[in-house]
C-alpha positions in Angstrom: 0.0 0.0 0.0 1.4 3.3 -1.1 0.1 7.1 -0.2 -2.3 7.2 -3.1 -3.7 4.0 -2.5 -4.5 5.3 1.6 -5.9 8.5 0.3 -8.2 7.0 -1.7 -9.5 3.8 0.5 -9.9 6.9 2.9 -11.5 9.0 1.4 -13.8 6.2 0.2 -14.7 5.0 4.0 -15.3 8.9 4.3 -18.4 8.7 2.2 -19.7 5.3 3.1 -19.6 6.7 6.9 -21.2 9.9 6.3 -23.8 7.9 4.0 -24.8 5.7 7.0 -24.9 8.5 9.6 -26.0 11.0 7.7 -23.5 14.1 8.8 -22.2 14.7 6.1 -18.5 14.1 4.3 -17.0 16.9 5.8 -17.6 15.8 9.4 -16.5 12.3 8.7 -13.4 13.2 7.5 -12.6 15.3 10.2 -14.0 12.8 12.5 -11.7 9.9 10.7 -8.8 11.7 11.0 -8.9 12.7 14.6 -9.2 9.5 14.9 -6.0 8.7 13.4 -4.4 11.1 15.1 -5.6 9.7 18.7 -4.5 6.2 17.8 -1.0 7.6 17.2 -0.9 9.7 20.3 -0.9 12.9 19.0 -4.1 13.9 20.3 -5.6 13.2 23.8 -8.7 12.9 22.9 -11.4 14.6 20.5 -14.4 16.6 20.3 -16.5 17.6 16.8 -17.9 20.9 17.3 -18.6 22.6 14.1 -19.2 26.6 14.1 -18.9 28.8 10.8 -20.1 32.1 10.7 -19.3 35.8 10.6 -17.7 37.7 13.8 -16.8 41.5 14.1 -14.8 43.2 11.3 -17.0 40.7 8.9 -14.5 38.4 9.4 -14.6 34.7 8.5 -15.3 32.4 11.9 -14.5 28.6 11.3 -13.9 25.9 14.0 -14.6 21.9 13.3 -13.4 20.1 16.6 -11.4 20.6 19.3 -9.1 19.0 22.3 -8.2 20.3 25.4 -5.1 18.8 27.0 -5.5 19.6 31.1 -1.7 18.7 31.9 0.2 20.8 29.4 -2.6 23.6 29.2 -2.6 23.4 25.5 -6.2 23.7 23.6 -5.8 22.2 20.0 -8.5 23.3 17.7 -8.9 22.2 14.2 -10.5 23.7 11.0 -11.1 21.1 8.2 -10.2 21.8 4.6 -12.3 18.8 2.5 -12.8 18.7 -0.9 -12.8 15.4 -2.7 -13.7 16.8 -6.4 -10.2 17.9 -7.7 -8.0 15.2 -7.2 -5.0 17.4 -8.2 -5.8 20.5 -5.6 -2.6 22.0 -4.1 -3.1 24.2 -0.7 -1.3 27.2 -1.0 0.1 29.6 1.7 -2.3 32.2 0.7 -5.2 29.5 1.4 -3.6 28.3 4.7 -3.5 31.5 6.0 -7.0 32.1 5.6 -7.6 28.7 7.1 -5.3 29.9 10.0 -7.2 32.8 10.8 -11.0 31.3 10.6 -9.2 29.4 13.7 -7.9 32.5 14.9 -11.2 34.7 14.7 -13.1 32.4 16.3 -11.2 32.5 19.5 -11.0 35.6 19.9 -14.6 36.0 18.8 -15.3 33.5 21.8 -13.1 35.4 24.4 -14.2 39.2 23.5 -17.3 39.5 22.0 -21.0 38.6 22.5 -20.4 35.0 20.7 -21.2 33.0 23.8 -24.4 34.7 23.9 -25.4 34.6 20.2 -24.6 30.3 19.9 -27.4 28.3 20.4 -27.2 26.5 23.5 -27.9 23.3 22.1 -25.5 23.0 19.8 -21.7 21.7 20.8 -19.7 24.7 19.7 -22.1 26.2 22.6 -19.7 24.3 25.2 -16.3 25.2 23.1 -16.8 28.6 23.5 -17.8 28.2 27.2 -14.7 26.0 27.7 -12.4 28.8 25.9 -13.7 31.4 28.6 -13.2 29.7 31.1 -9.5 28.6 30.3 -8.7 31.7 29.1 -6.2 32.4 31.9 -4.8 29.0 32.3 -4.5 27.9 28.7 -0.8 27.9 27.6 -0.7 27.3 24.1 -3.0 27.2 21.3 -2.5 24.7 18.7 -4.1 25.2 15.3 -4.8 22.2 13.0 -5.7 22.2 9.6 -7.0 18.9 8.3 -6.7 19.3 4.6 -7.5 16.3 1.5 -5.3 18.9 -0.9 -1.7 18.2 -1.2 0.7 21.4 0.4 2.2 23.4 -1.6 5.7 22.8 -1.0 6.1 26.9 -1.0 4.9 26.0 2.9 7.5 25.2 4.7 6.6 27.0 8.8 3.5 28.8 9.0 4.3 31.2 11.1 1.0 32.1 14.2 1.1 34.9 16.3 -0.3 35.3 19.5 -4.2 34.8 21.1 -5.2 37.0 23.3 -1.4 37.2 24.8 -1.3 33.3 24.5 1.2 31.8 21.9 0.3 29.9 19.3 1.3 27.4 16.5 0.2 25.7 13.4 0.3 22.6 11.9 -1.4 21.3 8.4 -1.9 17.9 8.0 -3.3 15.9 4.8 -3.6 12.8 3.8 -0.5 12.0 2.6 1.4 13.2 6.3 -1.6 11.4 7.8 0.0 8.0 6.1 3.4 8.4 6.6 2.7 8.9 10.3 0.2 6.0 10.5 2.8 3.6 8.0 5.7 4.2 9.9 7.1 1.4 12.3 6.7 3.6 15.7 3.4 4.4 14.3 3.3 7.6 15.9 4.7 11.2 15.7 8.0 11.3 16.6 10.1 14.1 18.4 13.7 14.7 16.9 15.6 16.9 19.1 18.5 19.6 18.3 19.7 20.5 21.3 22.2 23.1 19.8 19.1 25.1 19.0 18.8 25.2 23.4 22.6 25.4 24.4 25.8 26.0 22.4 27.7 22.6 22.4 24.5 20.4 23.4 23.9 18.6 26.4 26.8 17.1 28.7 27.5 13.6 29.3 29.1 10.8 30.6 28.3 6.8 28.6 27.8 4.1 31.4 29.9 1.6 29.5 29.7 -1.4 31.8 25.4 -0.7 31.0 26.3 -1.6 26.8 23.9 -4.2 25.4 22.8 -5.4 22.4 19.6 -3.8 23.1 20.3 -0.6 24.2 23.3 1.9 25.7 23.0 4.0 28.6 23.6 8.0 29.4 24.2 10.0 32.6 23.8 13.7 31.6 23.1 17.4 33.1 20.4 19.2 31.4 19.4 22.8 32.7 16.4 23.6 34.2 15.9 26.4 31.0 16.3 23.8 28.1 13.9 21.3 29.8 11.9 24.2 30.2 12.3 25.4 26.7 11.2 21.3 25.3 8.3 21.2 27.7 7.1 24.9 26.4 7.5 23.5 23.0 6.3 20.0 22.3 4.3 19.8 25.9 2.6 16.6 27.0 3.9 14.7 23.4 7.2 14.9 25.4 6.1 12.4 27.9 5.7 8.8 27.0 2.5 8.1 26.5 1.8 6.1 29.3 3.5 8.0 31.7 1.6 11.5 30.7 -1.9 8.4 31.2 -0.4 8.4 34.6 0.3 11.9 35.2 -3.1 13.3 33.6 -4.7 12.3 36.9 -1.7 13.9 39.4 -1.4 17.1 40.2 0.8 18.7 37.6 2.8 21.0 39.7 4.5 19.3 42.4 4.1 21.6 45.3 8.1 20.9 47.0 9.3 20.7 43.5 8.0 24.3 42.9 9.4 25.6 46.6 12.5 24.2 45.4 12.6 26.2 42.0 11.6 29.9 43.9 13.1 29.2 47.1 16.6 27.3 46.6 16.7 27.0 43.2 21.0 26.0 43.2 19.9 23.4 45.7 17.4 21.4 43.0 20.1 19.0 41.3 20.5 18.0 45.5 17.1 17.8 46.4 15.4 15.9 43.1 15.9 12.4 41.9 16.0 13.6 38.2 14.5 12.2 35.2 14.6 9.6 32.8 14.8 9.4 29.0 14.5 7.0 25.8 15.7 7.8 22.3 15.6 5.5 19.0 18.9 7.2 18.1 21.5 9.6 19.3 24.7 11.8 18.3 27.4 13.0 20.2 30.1 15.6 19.8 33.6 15.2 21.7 34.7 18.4 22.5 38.2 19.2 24.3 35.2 19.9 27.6 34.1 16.2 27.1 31.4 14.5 25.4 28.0 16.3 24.2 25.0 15.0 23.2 23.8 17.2 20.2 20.8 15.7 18.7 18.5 12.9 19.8 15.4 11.3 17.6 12.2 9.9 19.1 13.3 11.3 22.7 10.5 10.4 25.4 10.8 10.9 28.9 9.3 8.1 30.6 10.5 9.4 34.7 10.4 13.1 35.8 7.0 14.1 34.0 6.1 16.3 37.3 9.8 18.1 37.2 9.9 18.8 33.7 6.2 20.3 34.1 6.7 22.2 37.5 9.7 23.5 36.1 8.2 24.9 33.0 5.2 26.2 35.1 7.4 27.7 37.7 8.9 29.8 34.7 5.9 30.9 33.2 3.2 31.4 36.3 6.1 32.4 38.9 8.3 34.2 36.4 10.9 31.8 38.0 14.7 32.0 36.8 16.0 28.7 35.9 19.2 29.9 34.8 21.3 28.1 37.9 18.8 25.1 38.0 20.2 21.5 37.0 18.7 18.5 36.4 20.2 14.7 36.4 19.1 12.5 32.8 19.5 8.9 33.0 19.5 8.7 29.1 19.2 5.0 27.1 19.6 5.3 23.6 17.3 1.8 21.8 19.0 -0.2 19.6 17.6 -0.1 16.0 17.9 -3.3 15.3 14.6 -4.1 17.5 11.5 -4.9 16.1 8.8 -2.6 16.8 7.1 -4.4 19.1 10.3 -5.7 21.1 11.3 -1.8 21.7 8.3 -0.9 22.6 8.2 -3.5 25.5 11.7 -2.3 26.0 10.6 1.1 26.8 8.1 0.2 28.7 9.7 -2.1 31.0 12.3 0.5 31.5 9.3 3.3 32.2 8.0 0.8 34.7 11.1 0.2 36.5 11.6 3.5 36.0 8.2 4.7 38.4 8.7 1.9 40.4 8.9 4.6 43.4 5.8 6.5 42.2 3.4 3.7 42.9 2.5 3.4 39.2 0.6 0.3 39.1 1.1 -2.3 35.7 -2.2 -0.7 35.1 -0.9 2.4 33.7 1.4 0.6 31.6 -1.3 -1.5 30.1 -0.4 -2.1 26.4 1.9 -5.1 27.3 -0.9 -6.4 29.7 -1.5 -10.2 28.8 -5.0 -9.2 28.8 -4.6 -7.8 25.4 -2.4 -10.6 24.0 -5.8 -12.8 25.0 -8.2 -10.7 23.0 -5.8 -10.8 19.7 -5.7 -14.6 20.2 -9.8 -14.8 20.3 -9.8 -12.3 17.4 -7.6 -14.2 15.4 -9.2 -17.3 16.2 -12.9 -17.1 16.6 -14.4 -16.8 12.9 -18.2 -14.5 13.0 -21.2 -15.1 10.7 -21.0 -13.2 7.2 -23.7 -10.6 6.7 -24.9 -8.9 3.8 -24.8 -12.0 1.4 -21.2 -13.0 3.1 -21.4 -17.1 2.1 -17.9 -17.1 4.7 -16.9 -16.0 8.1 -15.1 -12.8 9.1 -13.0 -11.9 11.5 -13.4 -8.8 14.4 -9.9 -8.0 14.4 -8.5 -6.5 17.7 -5.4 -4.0 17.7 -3.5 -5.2 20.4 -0.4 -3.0 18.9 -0.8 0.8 17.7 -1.5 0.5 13.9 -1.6 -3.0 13.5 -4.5 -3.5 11.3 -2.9 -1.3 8.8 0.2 -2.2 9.0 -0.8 -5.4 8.2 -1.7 -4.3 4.7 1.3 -2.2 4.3 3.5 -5.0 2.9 0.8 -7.4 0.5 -0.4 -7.0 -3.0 -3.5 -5.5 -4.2 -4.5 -9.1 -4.1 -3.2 -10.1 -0.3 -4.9 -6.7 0.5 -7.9 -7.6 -1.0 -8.4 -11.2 0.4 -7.2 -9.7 4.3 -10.0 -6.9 4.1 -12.8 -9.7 2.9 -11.4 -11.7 6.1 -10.9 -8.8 7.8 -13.6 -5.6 7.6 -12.5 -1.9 8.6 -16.1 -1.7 9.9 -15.3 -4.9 12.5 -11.9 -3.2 13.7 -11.7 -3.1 17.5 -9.0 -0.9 19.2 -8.7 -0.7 22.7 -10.4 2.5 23.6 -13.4 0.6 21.8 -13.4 -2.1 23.7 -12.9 0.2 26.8 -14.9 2.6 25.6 -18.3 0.2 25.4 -17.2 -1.9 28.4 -17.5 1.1 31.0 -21.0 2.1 28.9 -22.6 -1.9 29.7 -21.1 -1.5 33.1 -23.7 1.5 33.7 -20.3 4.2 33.5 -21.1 6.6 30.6 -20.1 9.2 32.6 -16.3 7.6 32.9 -16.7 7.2 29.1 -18.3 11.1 28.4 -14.5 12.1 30.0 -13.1 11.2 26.9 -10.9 8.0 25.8 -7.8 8.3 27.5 -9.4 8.7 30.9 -12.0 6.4 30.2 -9.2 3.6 29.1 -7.1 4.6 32.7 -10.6 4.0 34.7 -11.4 0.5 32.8 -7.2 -0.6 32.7 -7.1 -0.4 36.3 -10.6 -2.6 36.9 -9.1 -5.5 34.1 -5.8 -5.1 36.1 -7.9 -6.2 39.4 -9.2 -8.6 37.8 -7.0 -10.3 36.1 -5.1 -11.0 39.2 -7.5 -12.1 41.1 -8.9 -14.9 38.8 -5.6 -15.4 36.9 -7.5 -14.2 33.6 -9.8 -16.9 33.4 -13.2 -14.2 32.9 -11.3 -12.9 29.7 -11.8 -15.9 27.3 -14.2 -16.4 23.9 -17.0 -15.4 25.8 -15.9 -12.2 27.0 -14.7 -11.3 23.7 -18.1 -12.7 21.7 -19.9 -10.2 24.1 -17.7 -7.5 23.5 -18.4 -7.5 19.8 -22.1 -8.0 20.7 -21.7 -5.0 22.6 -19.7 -2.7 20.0 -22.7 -4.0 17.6 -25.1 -2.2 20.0 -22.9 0.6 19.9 -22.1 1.1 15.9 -26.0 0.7 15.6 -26.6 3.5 18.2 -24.0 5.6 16.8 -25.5 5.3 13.2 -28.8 5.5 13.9 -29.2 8.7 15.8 -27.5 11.0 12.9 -31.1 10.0 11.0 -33.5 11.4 13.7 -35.7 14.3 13.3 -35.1 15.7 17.1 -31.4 15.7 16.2 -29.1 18.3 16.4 -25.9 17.3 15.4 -24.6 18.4 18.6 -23.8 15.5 21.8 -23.8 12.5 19.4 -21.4 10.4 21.4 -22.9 11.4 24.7 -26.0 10.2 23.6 -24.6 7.1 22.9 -23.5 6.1 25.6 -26.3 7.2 27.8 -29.1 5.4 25.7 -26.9 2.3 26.0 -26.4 2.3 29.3 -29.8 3.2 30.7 -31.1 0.7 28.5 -28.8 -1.9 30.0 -29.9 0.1 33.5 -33.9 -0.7 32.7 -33.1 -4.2 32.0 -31.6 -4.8 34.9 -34.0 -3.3 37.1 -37.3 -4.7 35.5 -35.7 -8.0 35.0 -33.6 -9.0 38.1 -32.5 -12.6 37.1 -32.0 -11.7 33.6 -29.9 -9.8 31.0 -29.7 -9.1 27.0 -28.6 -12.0 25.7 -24.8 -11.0 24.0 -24.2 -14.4 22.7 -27.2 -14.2 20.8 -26.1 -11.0 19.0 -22.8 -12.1 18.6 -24.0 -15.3 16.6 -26.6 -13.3 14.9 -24.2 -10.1 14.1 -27.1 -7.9 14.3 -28.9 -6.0 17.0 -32.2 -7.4 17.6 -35.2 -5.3 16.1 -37.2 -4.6 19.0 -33.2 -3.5 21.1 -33.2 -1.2 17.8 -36.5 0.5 18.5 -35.8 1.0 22.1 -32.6 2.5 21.5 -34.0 5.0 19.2 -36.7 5.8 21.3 -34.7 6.1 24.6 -32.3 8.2 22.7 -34.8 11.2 22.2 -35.4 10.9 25.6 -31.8 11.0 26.4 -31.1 13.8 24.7 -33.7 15.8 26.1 -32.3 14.9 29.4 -28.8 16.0 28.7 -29.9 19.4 27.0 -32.4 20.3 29.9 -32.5 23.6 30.2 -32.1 22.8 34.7 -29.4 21.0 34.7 -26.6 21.3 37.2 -23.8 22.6 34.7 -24.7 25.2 31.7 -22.0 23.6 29.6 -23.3 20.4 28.3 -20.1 18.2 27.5 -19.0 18.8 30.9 -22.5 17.8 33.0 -21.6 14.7 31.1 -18.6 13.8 32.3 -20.6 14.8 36.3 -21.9 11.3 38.2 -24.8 13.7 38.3 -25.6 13.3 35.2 -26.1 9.4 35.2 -28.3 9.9 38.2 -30.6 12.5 36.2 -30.5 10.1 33.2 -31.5 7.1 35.6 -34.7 8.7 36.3 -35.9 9.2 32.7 -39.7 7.6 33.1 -39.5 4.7 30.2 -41.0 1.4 30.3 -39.3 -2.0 28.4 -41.9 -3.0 25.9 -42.9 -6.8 26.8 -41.2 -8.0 23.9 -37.8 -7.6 25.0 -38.0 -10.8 26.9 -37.7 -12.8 23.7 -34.1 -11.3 23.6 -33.2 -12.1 27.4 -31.3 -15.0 29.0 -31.3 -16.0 32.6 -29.1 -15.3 35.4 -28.7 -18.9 36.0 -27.9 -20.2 32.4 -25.2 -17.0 32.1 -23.7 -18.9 35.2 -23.4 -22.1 33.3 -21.6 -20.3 30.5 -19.5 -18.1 32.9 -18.3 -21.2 34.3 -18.2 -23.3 31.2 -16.0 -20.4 30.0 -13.7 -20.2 32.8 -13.3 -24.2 33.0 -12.1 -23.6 28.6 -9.4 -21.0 29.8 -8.2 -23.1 32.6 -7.4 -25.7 29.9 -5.9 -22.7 27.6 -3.8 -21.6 30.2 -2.7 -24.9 31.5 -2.3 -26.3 27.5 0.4 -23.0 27.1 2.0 -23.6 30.2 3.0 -27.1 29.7 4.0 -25.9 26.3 6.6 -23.2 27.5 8.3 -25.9 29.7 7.9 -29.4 27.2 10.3 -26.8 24.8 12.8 -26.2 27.5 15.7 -29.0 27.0 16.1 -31.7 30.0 19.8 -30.2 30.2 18.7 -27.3 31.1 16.3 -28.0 33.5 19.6 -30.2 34.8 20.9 -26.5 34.8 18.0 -25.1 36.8 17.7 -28.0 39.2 21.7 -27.0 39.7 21.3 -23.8 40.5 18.4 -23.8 42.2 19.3 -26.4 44.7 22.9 -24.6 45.6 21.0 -21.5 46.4 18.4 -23.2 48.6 15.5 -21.7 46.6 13.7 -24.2 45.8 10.8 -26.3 47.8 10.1 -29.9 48.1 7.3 -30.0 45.9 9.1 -27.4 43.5 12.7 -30.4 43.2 10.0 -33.2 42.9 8.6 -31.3 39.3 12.0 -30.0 38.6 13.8 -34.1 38.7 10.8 -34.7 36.5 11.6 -31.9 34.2 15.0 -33.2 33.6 13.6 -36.1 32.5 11.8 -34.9 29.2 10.5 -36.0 27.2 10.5 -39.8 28.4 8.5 -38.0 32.1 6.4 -34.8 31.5 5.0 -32.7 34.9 1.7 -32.5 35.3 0.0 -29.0 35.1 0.6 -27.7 38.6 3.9 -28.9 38.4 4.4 -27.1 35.4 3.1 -23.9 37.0 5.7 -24.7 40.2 8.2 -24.7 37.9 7.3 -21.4 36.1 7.2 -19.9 39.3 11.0 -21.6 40.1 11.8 -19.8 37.0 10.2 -16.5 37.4 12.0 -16.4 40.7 15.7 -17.6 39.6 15.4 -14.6 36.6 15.3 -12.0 39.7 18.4 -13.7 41.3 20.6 -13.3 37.8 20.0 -16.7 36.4 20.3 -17.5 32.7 18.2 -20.6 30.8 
């Protein structure tokens, strides 16, 4: 798959979604490529909220989404350029401008005139403009997108911004083409490449920890001052973090209260009083100079420890007017080696970002990607095959990206052919990502609040529930079944999303709100009039559709949902925040709606769901205990001889532990039995933390 090839399958998914919802091309593709964007990091988060009109001066107003990043204080806002009928359109500078300032007007529109006033209240720009008031003094940075289907005029090469209301500002076009390369790439994400000459004449100072060289990775100590890691934060804010760290973070308090004393009060005491931070790069260079060595330029730098420091010191600087000037901070700098796979350095960097915390308390939660919770969901995707609809005569999959960019870098690599076959197999609309799957979790689990709060935050809130889980049944809930009612569940969902966009009461204004409300109040009813029963999942799942009479309650509970949300006394005037309020979901609970007899056709009972609970956890016990005795039947009697060695000299081992390691070292002629094979996992696990090599 080449550039033209993405553009144009993604433009053509552009009009078949805006065909089935009915919003309209423009909104899709904005919609689309936010999407994008969030799946490679580079936005938090996403919220449509169209405006176009005329402010003072006559000038042009234009705004088409928005996010709002509450640890770095920077609001992103996004203007869409979309025109699919000349294939050969160029954006020029003169057109980007004008683009530039639609984005421009607008806020300051919203922050000095009577806009606030003159936007009708139902409507979701109603709640953007509310939100840019009421950041106005804490917002830090404006970042303006363009999201453009034109190629860019190579004439473009910085688009200079000036400054809102006192507020710097930048701005960025993207179009299809930068949209691919970012998506195709092997990180599959943007990537920050660092000049540290443009910060400090010969770079940053350093010392290499030789006796810390791998074949993985080198290690780094250096001094970087307090004004250059300033001066990064201030310029590529929260992207600087890795992204699971800034998950963690998002919830802290950004400004470390000591850290700050530290900063105004005793500033030369800092590189005493803090522990530092901690860095990853894909790639490094260094400068010897006759003062030592100097690190000059690092590519894909993330710093994975010391989120709160870098933040409080950039803060410090800009709220306090702090001088940083004597300020140093320690980096703990390791450079990845790029001969790693993808996948193998990302586990690397996360590993070290967990090691990294280890004294923050940040629970394997936050680092979720790696969690073997995942790696069980690919394995039912891959493996379970789902009834073809639409005149389908063969299965299809639900594919689940375990890995950022997976399902399309899948295709990157086949022919037109291979690509053609894989999609049959393999629908765009049956792709599942994470946030999905966290995303219609919370909503069935009666949390559409959690989920209203946007995706990262909702995924933080349902990671740290599958984390509990997981370890206290082992993973044995999170098999075929759980996965079959997932889909089920995203079915619901798509059908909900799609269907509302067609209603006459609509607004376009709210739409995923509404979602998942209606879903989870209908779940709510259910529950309530019908104690011993629930909507039965499995059904849908073999089915793949949502039940006709489930398709007439949602639409009708919807209207009634959105009248709820928009009432004119709730609790909060700005609408997208009450949803995100536990408030909410207690004013929603109390819409008067009664389940049409009918729905008992698609219910199951309590007790049956019991059977196939436990019918489902008896499979995965057999999973589990099939892969264990798998990992140790390919482990070679000699060196189990080797672990039996070892182990016994250190005293580490129990007596039930040396009876399944003496059968061990008999393979294949004796095999353990499953426990044993567990005890000798365990032996193992334990042995790796003392030094010992297999």
């Amino acid at each position: 798959m080449d550039a033209q090839e993405f553009k144009k399958d993604f433009l053509e998914d552009i009009k078949a979604d805006a065909a089935a919802t009915g919003e309209g091309s423009c909104a899709s593709f904005v919609t689309a490529f936010a999407r994008y964007l969030q799946e490679a990091d580079y936005l938090l988060d996403f919220t449509s909220s169209y405006f176009e009109g005329i402010g003072k001066q006559n000038r042009k107003l234009r705004v088409d989404g928005y996010v709002y990043d509450e640890f770095d204080k920077t609001m992103s806002l996004i203007v869409a350029d979309y025109d699919v009928l000349d294939n050969e359109r160029v954006l020029a500078k003169t057109q980007a401008r004008q683009l530039q300032n639609r984005l421009i007007y607008f806020v300051d529109n919203a922050l000095n005139t009577q806009l606030h006033r003159n936007v009708e209240m139902s409507r979701s720009c109603s709640d953007l403009v509310d939100l840019l008031r009421e950041k106005r003094s804490e917002i830090r940075k404006y970042q303006l997108l363009i999201f453009t289907t034109a190629d860019i005029s190579s004439t473009i090469k910085i688009l200079e911004s000036p400054e809102i209301n006192n507020v710097p500002s930048e701005c960025q076009i993207w179009n299809v083409e930068r949209l691919f390369q970012l998506c195709g790439s092997d990180i599959g994400r943007q990537v920050i490449e660092i000049d540290f000459k443009e910060y400090t004449e010969n770079g940053i100072p350093c010392l290499e920890a030789s006796d810390t060289v791998t074949e993985d990775f080198k290690s780094y100590l250096c001094i970087i001052s307090g004004t250059v890691l300033a001066d990064l934060y201030d310029k590529y804010g929260s992207s600087l973090l890795e992204g699971n760290v800034r998950s963690f973070l998002s919830t802290k308090v950004a400004v470390n209260k000591k850290i700050r004393t530290t900063i105004l009060q005793q500033p030369e005491r800092f590189f005493a009083y803090n522990n530092g931070i901690s860095a990853t790069t894909m790639g490094v260079k260094f400068e010897s100079t006759s003062q030592g060595l100097f690190l000059v330029s690092a590519r894909d730098f993330q710093i994975i420890n010391g989120g709160q420091t870098t933040a409080s010191l950039s803060n410090a600087r800009y709220r306090d007017k702090a001088d940083l000037n004597t300020i140093f901070v320690q980096m703990k700098l390791t450079d990845i080696a790029g001969t790693l796979e993808n996948e193998d350095a990302t586990t690397l960097v996360q590993n070290i970002s967990r090691s990294s915390n280890s004294q923050n308390k940040v629970s394997d939660a936050d680092f979720f990607s790696t969690h073997p919770f995942h790696v069980q969901m690919e394995r039912c995707s891959q493996r379970l095959g789902a009834r073809g609809t639409g005149g389908l005569q063969f299965e299809t999959k639900w594919f689940y990206e375990r890995a950022r960019g997976q399902f399309l870098q899948k295709q990157m690599r086949m022919t037109p052919s291979q690509k053609k076959k894989f999609l049959l197999q393999n629908p765009k609309n049956q792709l599942i990502t994470k946030t999905d799957l966290a995303k219609v979790r919370n909503t069935w689990d009666g949390l559409p609040h959690i989920v209203s709060k946007g995706a990262q935050t909702n995924f933080n809130d349902f990671a740290k529930k599958i984390n509990d889980a997981w370890e206290k049944d082992d993973g044995l809930l999170f098999g075929d079944k759980y996965f079959q009612e997932t889909v089920a569940m995203c079915l619901i969902f798509r059908y909900t999303e799609s269907m509302i966009p067609h209603q006459l009461w609509y607004q376009q204004g709210y739409r995923a709100n509404i979602v998942t409300y209606t879903i989870a109040l209908m779940h709510r009813l259910i529950q309530i009039k019908y104690p011993k029963q629930d909507l039965d999942l499995l059904g849908i799942w073999t089915r793949q559709m949502v039940p006709v009479i489930v398709q007439n309650i949602l639409k009708e509970l919807s209207e009634l949902v959105y009248s709820k949300l928009t009432d004119p006394t709730r609790e909060v005037e700005n609408v997208t925040q009450w949803c995100k309020r536990e408030g909410c979901w207690n004013s929603v609970q109390s819409i008067d709606y009664n389940l049409p007899i009918d729905i008992e056709s698609c219910l199951i009972g309590k007790d049956e769901l019991r059977n196939a609970v436990r019918d489902a956890k008896a499979d995965m016990r057999i999973e589990k205990d099939t892969d264990v005795m798998t990992r140790i039947v390919e482990i070679q009697a000699e060196q189990w001889q080797n672990v039996m060695s070892y182990a016994t000299s250190k005293r580490m081992v129990s007596p039930e532990e040396l009876t399944a390691l003496k059968i061990a070292c008999q393979l294949p002629l004796k095999v353990p039995n499953p426990v044993q094979c567990k005890k000798l996992i365990a032996v193992l696990d334990r042995l790796y933390e003392e030094g010992f090599k297999l």
